[in-house]
C-alpha positions as CSV (number, residue, x, y, z in Angstrom):
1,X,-82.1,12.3,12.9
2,X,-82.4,15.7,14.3
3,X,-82.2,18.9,12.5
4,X,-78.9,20.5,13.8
5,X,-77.0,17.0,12.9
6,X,-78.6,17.7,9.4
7,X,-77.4,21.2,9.4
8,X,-74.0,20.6,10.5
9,X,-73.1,17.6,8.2
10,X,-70.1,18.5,6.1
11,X,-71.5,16.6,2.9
12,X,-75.2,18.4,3.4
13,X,-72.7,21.2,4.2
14,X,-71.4,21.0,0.6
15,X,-74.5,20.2,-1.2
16,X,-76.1,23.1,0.4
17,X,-72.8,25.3,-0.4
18,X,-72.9,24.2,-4.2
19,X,-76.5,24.8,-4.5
20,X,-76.4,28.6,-3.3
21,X,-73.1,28.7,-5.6
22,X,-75.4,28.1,-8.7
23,X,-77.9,30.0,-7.6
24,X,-75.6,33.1,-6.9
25,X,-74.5,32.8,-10.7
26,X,-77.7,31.9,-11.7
27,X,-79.5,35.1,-10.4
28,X,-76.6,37.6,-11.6
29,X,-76.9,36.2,-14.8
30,X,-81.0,36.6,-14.6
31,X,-80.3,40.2,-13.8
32,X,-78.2,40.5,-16.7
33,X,-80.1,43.1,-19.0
34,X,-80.9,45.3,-16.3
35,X,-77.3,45.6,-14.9
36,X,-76.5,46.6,-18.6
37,X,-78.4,49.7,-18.3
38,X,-77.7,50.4,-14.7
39,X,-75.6,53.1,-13.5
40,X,-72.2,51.9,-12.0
41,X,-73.0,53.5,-8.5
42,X,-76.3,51.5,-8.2
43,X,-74.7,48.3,-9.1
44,X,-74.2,46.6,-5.7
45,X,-77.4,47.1,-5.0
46,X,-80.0,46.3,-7.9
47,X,-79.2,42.2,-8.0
48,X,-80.8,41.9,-4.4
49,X,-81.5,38.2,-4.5
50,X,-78.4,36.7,-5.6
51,X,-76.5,39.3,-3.5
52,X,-78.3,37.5,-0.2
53,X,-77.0,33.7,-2.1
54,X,-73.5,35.8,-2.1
55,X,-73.8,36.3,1.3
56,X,-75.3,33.1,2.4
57,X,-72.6,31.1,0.1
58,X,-69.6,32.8,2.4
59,X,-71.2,32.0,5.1
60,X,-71.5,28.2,4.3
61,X,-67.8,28.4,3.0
62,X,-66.5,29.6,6.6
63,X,-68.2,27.8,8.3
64,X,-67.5,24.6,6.8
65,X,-64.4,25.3,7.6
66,X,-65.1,25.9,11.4
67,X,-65.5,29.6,11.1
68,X,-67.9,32.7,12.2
69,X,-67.9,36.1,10.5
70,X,-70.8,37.9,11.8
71,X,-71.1,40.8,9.6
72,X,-71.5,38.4,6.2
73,X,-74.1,36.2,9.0
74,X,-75.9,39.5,9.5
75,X,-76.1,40.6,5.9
76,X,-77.3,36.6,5.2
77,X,-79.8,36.1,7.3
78,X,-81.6,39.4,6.6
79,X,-81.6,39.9,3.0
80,X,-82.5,35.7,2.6
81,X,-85.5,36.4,4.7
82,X,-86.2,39.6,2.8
83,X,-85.7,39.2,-1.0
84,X,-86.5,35.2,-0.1
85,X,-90.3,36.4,0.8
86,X,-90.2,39.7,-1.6
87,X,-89.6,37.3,-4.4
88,X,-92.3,34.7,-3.8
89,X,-95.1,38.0,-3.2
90,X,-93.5,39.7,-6.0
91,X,-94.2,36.0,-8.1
92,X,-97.5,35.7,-7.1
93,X,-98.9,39.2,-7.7
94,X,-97.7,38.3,-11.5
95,X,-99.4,35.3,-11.7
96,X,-102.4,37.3,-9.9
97,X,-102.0,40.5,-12.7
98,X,-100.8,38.8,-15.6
99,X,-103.2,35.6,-15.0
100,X,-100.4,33.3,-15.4
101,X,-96.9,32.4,-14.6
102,X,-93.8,30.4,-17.1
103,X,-92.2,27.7,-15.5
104,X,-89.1,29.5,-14.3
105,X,-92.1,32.1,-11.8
106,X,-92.3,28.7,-10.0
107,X,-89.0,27.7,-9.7
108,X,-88.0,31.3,-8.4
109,X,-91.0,31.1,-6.0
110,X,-90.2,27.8,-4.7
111,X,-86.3,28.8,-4.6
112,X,-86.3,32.1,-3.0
113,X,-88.9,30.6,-0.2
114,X,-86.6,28.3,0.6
115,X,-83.7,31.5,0.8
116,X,-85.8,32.8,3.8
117,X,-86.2,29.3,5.0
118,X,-82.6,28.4,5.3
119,X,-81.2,31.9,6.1
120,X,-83.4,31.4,9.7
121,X,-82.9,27.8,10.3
122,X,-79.0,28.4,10.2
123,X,-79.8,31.2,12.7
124,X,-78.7,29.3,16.1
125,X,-75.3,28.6,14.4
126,X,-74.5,32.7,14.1
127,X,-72.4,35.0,16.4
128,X,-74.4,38.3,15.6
129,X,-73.7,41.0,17.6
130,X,-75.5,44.1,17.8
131,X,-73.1,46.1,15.8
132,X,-73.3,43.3,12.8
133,X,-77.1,43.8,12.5
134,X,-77.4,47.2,12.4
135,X,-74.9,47.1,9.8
136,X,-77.0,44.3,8.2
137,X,-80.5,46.4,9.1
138,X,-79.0,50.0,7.4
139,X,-78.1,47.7,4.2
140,X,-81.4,46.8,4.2
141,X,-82.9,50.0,4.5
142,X,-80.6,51.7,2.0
143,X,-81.5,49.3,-0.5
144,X,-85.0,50.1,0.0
145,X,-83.9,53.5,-0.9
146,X,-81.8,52.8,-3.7
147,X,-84.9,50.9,-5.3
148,X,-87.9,53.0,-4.8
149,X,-86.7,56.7,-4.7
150,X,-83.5,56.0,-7.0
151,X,-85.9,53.5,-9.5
152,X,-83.5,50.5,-9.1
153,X,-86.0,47.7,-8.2
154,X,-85.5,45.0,-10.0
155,X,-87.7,44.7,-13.3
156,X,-90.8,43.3,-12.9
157,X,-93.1,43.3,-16.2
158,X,-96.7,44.6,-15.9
159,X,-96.0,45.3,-12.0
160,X,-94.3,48.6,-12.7
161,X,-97.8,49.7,-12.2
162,X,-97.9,49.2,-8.9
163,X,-94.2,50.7,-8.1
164,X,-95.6,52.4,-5.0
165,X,-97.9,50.0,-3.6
166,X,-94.7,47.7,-3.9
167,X,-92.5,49.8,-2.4
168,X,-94.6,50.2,0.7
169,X,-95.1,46.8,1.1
170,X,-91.1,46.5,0.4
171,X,-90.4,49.2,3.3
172,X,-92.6,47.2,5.9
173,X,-91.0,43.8,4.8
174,X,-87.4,45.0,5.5
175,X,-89.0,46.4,9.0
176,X,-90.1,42.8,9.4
177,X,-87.0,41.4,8.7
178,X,-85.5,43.4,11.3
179,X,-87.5,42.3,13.7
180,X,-87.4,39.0,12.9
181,X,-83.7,39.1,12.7
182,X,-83.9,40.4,16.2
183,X,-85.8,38.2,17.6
184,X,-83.8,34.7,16.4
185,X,-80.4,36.3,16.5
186,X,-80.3,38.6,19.9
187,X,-83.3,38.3,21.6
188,X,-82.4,37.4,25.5
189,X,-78.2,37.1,24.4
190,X,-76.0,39.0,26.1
191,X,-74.0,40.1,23.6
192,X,-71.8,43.1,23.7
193,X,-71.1,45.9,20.8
């Protein structure tokens, strides 16, 4: 059966939909305590995982239903790739510094790589336009900002140690993801602003 039959299956359509659903509400709720304590103008930006499910959720609702909206397509497929792969690294450098990892470390590693995973293999089915990524690409960026010079990244136990070498590593991921982005969304389309 090929992939793109898979993908565009109405009832895999609605499984997938449901599962980023409870994920979305999943990861708000796991970044419960720290939206407690965080300033109102930072909110948007400090749940970054569950924010990319958000994004990736509307995307599956519209286009079960036959529709494209390229700016929520833009915002998905970045921030999936990005937080999907920040979260596994971010995962394994606890289990690397800490020596061990509970149960739920797994299930986010295993969860959020397949968040990067699904936000690229939906990529032939979005109608990005240059305009909707660098919308999508100065989100990214910002957030970078709004984590590591504003001190909103998200809470990571013993690896507030390492809040620089992170954030470096976080800059060059987003950079990445642009390019990444770039090259499975526009790359060789003619595609007007």
């Amino acid at each position: 059966m090929p992939l793109k039959y898979i993908l565009t299956d109405r009832r895999f359509l609605i499984v997938l939909f449901l599962i980023n659903l409870f994920g979305t509400v999943y990861g708000y709720i796991w970044y419960e305590s720290q939206l407690a304590i965080t300033p109102a103008i930072f909110l948007p930006f400090v749940p970054d995982s569950p924010t990319a499910s958000l994004f990736f959720t509307i995307f599956l609702l519209f286009f079960i239903a036959g529709r494209n909206i390229p700016y929520i397509e833009a915002l998905a497929i970045m921030s999936l790739f990005k937080y999907g792969i920040w979260a596994v690294v971010m995962n394994l450098l606890t289990l690397y510094v800490d020596g061990s990892l509970p149960w739920e470390g797994y299930m986010l590693i295993v969860s959020h790589g397949a968040m990067a995973v699904q936000g690229l293999l939906y990529a032939p089915f979005y109608r990005i336009k240059l305009r909707h990524f660098a919308v999508a690409a100065v989100w990214i960026l910002h957030n970078d900002i709004i984590d590591y010079v504003f001190g909103m990244m998200p809470i990571y136990s013993k690896l507030t140690d390492h809040m620089n070498q992170i954030g470096y590593f976080t800059f060059w991921l987003s950079i990445a993801t642009i390019v990444v982005t770039y090259f499975v969304t526009l790359r060789n389309e003619k595609r007007g602003l």
